[in-house]
C-alpha positions as CSV (number, residue, x, y, z in Angstrom):
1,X,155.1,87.9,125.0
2,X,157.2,88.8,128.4
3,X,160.0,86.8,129.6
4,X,161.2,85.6,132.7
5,X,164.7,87.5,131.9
6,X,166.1,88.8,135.0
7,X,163.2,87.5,137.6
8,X,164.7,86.8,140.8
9,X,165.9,83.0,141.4
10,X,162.4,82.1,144.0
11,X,160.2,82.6,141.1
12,X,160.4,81.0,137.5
13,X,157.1,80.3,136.0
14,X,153.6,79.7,137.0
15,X,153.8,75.8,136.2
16,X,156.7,76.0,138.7
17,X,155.0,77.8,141.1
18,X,152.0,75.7,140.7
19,X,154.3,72.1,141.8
20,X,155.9,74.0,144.6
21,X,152.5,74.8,146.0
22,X,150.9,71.4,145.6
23,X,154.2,70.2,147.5
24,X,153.5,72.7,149.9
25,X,149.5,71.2,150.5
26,X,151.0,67.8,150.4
27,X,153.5,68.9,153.4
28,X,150.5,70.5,155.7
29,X,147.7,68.3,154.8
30,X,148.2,64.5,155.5
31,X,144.5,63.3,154.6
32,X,145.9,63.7,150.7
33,X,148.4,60.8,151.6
34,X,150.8,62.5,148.7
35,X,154.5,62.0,148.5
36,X,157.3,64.2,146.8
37,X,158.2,61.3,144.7
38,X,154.4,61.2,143.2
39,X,154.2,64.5,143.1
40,X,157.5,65.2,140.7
41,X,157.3,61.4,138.6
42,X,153.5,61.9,137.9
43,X,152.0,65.4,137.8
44,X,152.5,67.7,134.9
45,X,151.9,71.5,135.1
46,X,152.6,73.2,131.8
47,X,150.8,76.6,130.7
48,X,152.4,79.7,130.0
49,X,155.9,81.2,132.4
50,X,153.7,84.3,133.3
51,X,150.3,85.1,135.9
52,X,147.1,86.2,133.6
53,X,145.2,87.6,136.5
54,X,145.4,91.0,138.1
55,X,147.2,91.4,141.3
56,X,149.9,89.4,143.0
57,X,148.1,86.8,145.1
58,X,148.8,83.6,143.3
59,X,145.3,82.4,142.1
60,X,146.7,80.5,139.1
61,X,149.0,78.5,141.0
62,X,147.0,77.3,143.8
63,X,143.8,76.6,141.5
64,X,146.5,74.9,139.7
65,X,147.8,72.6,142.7
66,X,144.1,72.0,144.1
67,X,143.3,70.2,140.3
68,X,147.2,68.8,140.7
69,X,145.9,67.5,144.2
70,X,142.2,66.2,142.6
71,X,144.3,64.6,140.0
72,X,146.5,62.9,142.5
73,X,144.1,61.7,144.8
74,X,141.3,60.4,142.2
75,X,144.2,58.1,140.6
76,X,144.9,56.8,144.5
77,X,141.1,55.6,144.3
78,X,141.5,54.1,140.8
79,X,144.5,52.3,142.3
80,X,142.0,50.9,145.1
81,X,139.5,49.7,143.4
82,X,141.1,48.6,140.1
83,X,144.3,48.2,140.7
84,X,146.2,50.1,138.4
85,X,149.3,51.1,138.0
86,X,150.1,54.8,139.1
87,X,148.2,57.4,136.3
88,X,150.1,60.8,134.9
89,X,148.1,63.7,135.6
90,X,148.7,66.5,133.4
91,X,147.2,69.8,134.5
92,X,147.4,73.2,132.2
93,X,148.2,76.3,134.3
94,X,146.6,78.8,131.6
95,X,143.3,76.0,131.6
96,X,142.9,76.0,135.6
97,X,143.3,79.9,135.2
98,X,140.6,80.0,132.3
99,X,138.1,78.0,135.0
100,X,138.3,80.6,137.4
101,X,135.5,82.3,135.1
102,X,133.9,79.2,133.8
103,X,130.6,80.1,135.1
104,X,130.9,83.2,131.8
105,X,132.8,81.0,129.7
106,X,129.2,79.4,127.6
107,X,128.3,79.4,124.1
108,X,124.5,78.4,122.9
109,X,123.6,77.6,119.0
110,X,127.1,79.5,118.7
111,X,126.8,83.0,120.3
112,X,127.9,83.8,123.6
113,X,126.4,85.8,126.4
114,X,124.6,88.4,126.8
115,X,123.2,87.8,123.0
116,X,122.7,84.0,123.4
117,X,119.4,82.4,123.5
118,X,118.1,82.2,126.9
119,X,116.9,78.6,127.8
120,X,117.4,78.6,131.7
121,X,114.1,79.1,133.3
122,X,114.3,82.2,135.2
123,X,115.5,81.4,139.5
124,X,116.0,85.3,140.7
125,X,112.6,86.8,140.6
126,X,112.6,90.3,140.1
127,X,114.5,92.6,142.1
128,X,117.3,90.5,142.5
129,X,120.4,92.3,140.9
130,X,118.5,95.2,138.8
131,X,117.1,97.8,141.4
132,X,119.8,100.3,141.5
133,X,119.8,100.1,145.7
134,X,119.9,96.1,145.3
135,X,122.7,96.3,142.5
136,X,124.7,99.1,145.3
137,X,124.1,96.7,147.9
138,X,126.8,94.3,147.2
139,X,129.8,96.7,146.9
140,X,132.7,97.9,149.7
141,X,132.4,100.9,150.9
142,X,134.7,103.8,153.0
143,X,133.6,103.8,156.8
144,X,133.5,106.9,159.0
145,X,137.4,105.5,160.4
146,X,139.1,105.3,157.1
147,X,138.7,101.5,156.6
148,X,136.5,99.7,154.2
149,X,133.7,97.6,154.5
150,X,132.3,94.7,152.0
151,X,128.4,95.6,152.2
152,X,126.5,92.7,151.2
153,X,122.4,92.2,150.2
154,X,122.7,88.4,149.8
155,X,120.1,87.5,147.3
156,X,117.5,89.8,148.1
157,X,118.9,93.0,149.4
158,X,115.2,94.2,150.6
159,X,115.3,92.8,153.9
160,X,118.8,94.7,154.6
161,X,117.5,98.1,153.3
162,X,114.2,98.0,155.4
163,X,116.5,96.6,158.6
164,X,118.5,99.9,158.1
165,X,116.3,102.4,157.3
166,X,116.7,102.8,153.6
167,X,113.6,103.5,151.5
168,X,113.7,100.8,148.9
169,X,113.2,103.4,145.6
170,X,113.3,102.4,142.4
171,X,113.7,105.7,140.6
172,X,116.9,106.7,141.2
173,X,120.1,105.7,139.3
174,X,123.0,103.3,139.8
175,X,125.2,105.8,141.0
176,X,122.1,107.5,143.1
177,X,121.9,104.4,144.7
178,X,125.7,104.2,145.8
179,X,125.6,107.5,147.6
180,X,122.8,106.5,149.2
181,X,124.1,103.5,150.7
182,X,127.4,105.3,151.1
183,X,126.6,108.1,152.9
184,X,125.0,105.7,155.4
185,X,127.9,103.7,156.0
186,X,129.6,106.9,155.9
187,X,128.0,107.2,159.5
188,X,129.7,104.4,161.4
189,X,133.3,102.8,161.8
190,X,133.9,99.7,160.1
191,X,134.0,97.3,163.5
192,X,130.3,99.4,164.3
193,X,128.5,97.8,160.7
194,X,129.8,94.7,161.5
195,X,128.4,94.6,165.1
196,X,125.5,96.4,163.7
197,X,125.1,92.9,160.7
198,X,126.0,90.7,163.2
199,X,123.3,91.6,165.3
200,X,120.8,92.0,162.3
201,X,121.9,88.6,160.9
202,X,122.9,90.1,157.6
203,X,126.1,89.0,155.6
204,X,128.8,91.5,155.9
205,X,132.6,92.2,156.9
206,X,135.3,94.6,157.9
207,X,138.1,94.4,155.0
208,X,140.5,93.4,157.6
209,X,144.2,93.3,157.2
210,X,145.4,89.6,157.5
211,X,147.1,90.4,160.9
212,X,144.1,91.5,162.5
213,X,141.9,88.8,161.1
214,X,144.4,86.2,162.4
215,X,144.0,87.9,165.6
216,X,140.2,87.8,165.8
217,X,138.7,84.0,167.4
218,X,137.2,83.1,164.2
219,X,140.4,83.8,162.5
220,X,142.1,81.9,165.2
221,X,139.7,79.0,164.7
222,X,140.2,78.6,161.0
223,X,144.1,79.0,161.2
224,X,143.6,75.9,163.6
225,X,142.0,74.1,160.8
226,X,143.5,72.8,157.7
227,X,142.9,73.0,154.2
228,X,141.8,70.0,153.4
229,X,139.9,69.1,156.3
230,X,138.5,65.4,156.6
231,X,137.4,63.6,159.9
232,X,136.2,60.9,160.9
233,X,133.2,60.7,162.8
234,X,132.5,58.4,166.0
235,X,134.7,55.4,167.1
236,X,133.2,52.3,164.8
237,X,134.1,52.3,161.8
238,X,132.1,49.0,160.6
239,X,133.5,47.4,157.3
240,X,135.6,48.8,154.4
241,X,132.9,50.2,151.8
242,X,133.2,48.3,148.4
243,X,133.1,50.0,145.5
244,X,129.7,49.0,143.5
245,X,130.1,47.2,140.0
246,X,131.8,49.6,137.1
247,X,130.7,48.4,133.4
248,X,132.9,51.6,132.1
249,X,135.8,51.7,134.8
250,X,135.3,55.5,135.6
251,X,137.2,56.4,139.2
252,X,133.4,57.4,141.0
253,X,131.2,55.2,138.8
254,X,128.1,54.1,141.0
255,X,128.9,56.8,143.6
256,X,125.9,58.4,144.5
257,X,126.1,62.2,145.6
258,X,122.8,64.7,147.3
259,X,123.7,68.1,147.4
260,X,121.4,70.6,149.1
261,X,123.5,73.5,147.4
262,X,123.1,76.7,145.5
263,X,125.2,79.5,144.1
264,X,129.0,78.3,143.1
265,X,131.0,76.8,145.5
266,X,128.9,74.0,146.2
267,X,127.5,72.9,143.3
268,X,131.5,73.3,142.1
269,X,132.0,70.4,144.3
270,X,129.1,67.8,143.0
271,X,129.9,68.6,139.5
272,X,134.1,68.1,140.0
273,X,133.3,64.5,141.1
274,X,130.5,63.9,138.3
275,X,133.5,64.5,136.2
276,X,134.8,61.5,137.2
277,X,131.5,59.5,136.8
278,X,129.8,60.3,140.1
279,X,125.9,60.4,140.0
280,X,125.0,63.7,141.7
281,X,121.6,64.7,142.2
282,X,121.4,68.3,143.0
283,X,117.7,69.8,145.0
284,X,116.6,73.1,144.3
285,X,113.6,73.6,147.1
286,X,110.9,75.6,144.7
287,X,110.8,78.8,146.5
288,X,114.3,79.6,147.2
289,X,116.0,81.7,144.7
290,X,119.1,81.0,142.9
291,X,121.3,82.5,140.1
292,X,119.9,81.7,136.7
293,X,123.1,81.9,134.1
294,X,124.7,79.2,136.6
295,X,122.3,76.6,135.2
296,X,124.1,76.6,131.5
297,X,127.7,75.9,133.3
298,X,127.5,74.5,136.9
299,X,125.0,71.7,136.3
300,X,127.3,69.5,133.8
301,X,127.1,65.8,134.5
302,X,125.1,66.3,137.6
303,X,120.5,65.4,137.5
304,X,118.8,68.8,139.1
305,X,115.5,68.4,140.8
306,X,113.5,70.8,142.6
307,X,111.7,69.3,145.9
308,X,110.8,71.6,149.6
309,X,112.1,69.5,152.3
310,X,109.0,71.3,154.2
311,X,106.6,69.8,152.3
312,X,106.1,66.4,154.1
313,X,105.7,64.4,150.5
314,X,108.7,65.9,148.8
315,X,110.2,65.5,152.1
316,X,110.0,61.5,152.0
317,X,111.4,61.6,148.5
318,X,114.3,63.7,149.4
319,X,114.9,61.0,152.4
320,X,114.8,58.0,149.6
321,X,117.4,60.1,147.8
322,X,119.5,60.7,150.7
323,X,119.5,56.9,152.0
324,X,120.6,55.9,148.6
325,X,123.4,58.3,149.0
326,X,127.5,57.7,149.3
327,X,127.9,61.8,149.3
328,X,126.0,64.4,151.3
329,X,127.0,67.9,150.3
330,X,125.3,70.6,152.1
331,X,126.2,74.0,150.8
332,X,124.4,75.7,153.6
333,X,125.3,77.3,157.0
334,X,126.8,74.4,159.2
335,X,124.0,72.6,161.4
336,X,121.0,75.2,159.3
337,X,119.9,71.5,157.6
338,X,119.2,70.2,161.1
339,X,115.9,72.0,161.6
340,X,114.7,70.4,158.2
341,X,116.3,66.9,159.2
342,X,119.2,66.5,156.8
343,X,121.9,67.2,159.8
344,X,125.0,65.0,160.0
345,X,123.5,62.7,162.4
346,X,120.0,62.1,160.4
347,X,121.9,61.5,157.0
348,X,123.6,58.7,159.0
349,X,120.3,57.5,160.4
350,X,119.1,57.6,157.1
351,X,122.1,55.7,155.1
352,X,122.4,53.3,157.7
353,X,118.6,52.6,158.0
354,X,118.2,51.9,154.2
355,X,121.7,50.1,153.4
356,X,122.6,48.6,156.6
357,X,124.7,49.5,160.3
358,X,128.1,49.2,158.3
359,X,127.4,51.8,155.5
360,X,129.1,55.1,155.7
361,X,128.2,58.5,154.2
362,X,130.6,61.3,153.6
363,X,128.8,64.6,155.1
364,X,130.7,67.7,153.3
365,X,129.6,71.1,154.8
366,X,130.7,74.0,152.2
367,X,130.1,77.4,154.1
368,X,131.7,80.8,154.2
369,X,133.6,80.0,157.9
370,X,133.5,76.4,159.0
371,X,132.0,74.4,161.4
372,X,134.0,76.1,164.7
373,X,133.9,79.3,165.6
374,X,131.8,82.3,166.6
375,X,131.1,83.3,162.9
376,X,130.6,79.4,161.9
377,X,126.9,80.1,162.0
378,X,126.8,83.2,160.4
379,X,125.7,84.1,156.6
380,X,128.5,84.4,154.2
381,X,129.7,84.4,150.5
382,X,132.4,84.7,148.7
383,X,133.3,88.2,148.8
384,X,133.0,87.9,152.8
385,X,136.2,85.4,152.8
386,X,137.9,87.4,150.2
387,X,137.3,90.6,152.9
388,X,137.5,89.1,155.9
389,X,140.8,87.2,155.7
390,X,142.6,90.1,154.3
391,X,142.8,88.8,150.7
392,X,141.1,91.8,149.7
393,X,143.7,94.1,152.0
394,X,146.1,92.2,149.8
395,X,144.9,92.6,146.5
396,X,144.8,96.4,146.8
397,X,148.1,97.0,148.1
398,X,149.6,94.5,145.2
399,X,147.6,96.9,142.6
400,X,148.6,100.2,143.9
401,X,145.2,101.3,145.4
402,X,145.8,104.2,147.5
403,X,144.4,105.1,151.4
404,X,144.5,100.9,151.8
405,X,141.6,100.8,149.8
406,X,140.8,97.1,149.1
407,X,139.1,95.3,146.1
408,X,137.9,92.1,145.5
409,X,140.2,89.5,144.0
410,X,139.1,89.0,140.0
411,X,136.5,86.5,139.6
412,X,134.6,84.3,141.8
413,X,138.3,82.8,142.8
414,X,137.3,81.4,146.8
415,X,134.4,80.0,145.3
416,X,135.6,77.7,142.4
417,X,138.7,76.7,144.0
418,X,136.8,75.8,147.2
419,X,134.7,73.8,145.0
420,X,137.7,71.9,143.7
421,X,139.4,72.1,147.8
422,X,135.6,70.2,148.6
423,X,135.5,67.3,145.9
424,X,139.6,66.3,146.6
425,X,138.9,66.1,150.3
426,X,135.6,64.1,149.6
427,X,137.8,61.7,147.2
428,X,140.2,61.3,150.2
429,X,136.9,60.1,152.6
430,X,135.8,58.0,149.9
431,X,138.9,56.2,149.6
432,X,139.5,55.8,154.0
433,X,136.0,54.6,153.7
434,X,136.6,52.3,151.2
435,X,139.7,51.1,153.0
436,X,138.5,50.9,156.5
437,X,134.7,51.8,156.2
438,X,133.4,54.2,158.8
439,X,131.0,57.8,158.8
440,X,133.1,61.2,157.4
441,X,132.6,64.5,157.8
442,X,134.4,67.0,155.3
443,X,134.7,70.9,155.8
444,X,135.1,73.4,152.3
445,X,135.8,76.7,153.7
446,X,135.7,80.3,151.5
447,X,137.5,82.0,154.2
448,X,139.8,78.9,155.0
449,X,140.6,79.2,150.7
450,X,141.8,82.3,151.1
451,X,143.6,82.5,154.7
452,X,145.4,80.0,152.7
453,X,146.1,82.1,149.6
454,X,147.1,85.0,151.8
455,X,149.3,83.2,153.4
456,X,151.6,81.7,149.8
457,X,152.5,84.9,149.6
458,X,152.3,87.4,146.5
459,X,154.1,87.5,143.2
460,X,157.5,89.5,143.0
461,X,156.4,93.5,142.1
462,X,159.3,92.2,138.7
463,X,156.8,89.5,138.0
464,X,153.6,92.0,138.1
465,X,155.5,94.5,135.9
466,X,156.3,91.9,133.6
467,X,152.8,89.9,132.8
468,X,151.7,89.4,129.5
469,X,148.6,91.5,130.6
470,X,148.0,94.9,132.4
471,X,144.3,95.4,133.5
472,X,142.9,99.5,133.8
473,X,140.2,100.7,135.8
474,X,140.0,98.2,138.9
475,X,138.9,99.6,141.8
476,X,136.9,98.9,145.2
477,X,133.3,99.8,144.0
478,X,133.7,97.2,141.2
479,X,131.4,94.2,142.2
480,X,132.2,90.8,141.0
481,X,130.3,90.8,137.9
482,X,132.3,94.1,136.8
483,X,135.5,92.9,138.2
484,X,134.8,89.7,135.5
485,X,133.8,91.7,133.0
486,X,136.9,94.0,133.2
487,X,139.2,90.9,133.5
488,X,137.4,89.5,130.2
489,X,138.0,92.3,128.7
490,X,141.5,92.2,129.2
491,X,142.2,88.5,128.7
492,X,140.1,88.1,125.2
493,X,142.3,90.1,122.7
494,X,145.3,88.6,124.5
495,X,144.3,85.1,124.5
496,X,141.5,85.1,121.9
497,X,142.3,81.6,120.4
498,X,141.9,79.8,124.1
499,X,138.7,81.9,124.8
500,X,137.2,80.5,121.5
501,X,134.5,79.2,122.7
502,X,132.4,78.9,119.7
503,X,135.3,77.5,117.8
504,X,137.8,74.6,118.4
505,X,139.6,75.9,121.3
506,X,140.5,72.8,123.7
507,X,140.1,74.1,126.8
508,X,136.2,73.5,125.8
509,X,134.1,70.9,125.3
510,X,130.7,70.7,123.5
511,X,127.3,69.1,123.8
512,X,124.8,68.6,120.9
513,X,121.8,66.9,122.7
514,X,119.9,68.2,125.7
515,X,117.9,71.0,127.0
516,X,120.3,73.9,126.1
517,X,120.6,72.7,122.7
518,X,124.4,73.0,121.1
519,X,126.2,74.2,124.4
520,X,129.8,75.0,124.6
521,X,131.5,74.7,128.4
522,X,135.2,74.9,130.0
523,X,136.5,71.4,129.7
524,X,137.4,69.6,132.9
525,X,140.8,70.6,134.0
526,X,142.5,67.3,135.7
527,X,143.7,65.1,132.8
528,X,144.6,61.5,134.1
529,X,145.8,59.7,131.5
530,X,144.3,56.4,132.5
531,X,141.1,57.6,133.1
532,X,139.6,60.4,131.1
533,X,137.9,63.2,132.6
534,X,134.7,64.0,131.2
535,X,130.5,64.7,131.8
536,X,128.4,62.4,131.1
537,X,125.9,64.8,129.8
538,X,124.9,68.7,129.0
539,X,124.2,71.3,131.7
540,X,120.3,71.3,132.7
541,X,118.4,74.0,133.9
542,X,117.2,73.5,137.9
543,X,114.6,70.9,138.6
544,X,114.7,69.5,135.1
545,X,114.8,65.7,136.0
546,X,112.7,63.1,138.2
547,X,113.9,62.5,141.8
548,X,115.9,59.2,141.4
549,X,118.9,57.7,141.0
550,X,117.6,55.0,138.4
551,X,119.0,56.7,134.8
């Protein structure tokens, strides 16, 4: 393997860089209430000296230092509310690396996919990724000025094609289907499409350079905001929030999360605290499509059910739920639940209605760009962050790309560790509500995550010439699914006993009981040694279980 030999004094090994990063959150966010002294006496990073991941921006260390800042914050409630003594939280740099693909990382009966046994009931309808003009949808693109543009269908890239004049044909091939869409953009400069989406209410973004995005009023809003981004909301807080009664002395045992959420980023956040013994509850409405490998990876620990919110009986169950609830987590556009009533201000109706005027709720709003701003309202995933806060300007500079082309960072990066970013800010409301009760409101931003990334800084060009690793073939038409694929196919043969998923690798842990039969999974990544990280049962497919809190 590569050695750090001759690397220049500011870097010396991703475990390093990891601490010096969760330092550095420490330093700019307050809310996480962590000192130097904790951070150096009581976290452990260990993993290997070199980055596994293609490209300089420094994806392992900061997922690394978000789990080192979980960690760190879930012992501070243990300490609350059972008094212990301080925990040692032991985080693996190669393991937090590993989970930036844990939605692929599955075994069932044994075999992995794409041969495994499909169990998951089917959430994409057709058209959804196959169509070759739905598949070329999501890709960037050259624009007429010489820039690049991330085009982007959502989940149903019919509505885009008929807003722009594109026959939706299905007898063409992949690479048909890219000129196509191409040439069209081909047509207009990169600032026009964006105008052009922004009035047609589609996803979509300039790949910006980080300068310019900084100079733009939404990236001036979100440079405003910080990371870890937890308020309080109104001016009575009411009475410190007991903890409820813990037979098994898990951090989050009794908490009680809702999340409206679909996709990654969202559900990443319910199922980080069901690690710690949260119940978490997560609604599917019926009609609304939704990826259907996520089910066998992104539902661990957490009860799925599928109820419409516009259907005025499901509607009164999902308000039971909610009232019953210490967590809200809507993984929707900011203020789009209020036309259903699950805003901010009806959740607190609701909580305080069913549990009293004291009780708080923590309101966490996961979105693509906040809650301020003019995009704060607009549709966004995560390849919008990665191109619209320069990330992707980044990554194709650090990997040679020629003409400024830009690509996607490898793997759905902005979305897990936002997931991770969402839960440690919701432990930090939990434990100010505990300690001096009151309504919070939390903020997990894509863009924010990666503004943020952007702005660590890249890996030494030594460092990048020296990884255990060297990925061919990367380029800006890969989407994300091929940019994984690629990146699998680069990390397997080199680190084929930690990828062992139907083995005894211990990055993973296994299930033997439940709806996807024997089903393998990326283990949680936060070890505190006092208080074991773990699911308290297997991944479920969407709407699998009764609405209620009562199991």
């Amino acid at each position: 393997m590569p050695t750090l030999e001759n690397q220049p004094p500011y870097f010396s090994s991703v475990p390093a860089e990891a601490r010096r990063q969760l330092h550095r959150y420490a330093a700019e966010n307050p809310t996480l209430a962590l000192t130097p002294e904790y951070i150096d006496e009581h976290i452990i990073f260990e993993g290997s000296d070199m980055p596994l991941l293609p490209g300089g921006l420094k994806s392992d260390a900061l997922v690394s230092a978000a789990f080192g800042a979980f960690g760190a914050v879930a012992d501070q409630v243990a300490a609350l509310r059972y008094g212990s003594k301080p925990s040692n939280i032991t985080v693996n740099t190669d393991h937090a690396t590993y989970f930036l693909a844990a939605p692929a990382l599955f075994s069932i009966n044994g075999v992995t996919p794409p041969d495994c046994k499909q169990l998951a009931p089917n959430w994409e309808e057709e058209g959804m990724w196959t169509p070759p003009l739905h598949n070329a949808a999501t890709r960037i693109y050259p624009t007429k000025d010489g820039r690049w543009f991330q085009f982007h269908g959502d989940l149903n890239a019919s509505a885009l094609l008929k807003d722009i004049g594109i026959e939706d044909r299905r007898d063409i091939t992949n690479q048909e289907a890219q000129k196509i869409i191409g040439d069209w953009i081909m047509q207009y400069t990169a600032d026009e499409i964006e105008a052009m989406m922004v009035q047609l209410k589609h996803s979509g973004s300039k790949c910006y350079k980080p300068e310019e995005w900084l100079a733009t009023p939404m990236g001036a809003a979100l440079a405003r905001q910080p990371l870890f981004d937890v308020r309080e909301i109104g001016t009575s807080p009411g009475q410190p929030a007991a903890f409820p009664q813990a037979k098994n002395r898990r951090i989050l045992e009794g908490i009680k999360v809702v999340e409206f959420v679909r996709v990654i980023a969202g559900p990443t956040i319910g199922r980080t605290l069901a690690e710690l013994g949260a119940q978490v509850i997560k609604v599917n409405p019926p009609k609304l499509r939704d990826i259907t490998s996520l089910q066998y990876t992104l539902t661990a620990g957490t009860h799925t059910v599928a109820l419409d919110a516009k259907d005025s009986v499901e509607k009164e169950q999902l308000e039971d739920l909610v009232s019953q609830a210490d967590v809200f987590i809507n993984g929707f556009r900011p203020k789009s639940l209020e036309r259903l009533g699950f805003g901010k201000q009806r959740v607190m109706e609701l909580v305080k209605r069913k549990k009293g005027p004291d009780a708080g709720i923590v309101y966490v709003d996961e979105s693509c760009y906040g809650p301020e701003g003019p995009y704060s309202c607009r549709t966004g995933w995560q390849q919008i962050a990665d191109t619209a806060s320069g990330a992707s300007y980044v990554q194709g500079r650090t990997l040679g790309l020629p003409d400024e082309e830009c690509i996607l960072p490898p793997l759905p990066i902005s979305d897990l560790v936002t997931g991770v970013i969402g839960a440690t800010s919701t432990l930090c409301a939990l434990r100010d509500r505990a300690k001096r009760g009151g309504d919070y409101y939390v903020s997990a931003c894509l863009t924010k995550y990666d503004m943020d990334a952007v702005a660590a800084g890249v890996y030494p060009e030594q460092v990048l010439q020296a990884r255990e690793i060297q990925y061919e073939g990367l380029n800006s038409m890969d989407n994300v699914a091929e940019l994984l694929a690629k990146v699998m196919n680069g990390l397997m043969p080199k680190r084929a006993g930690d990828l062992d998923i139907r083995g005894d690798s211990p990055y993973f842990t296994e299930f033997s009981e439940g709806p996807f039969e024997r089903i393998r999974i990326l283990a949680p990544v936060a070890q505190i040694d006092q208080y074991p990280s773990k699911w308290d049962h297997s991944p479920r497919p969407y709407g699998y279980d009764a609405p209620t809190f009562e199991y």
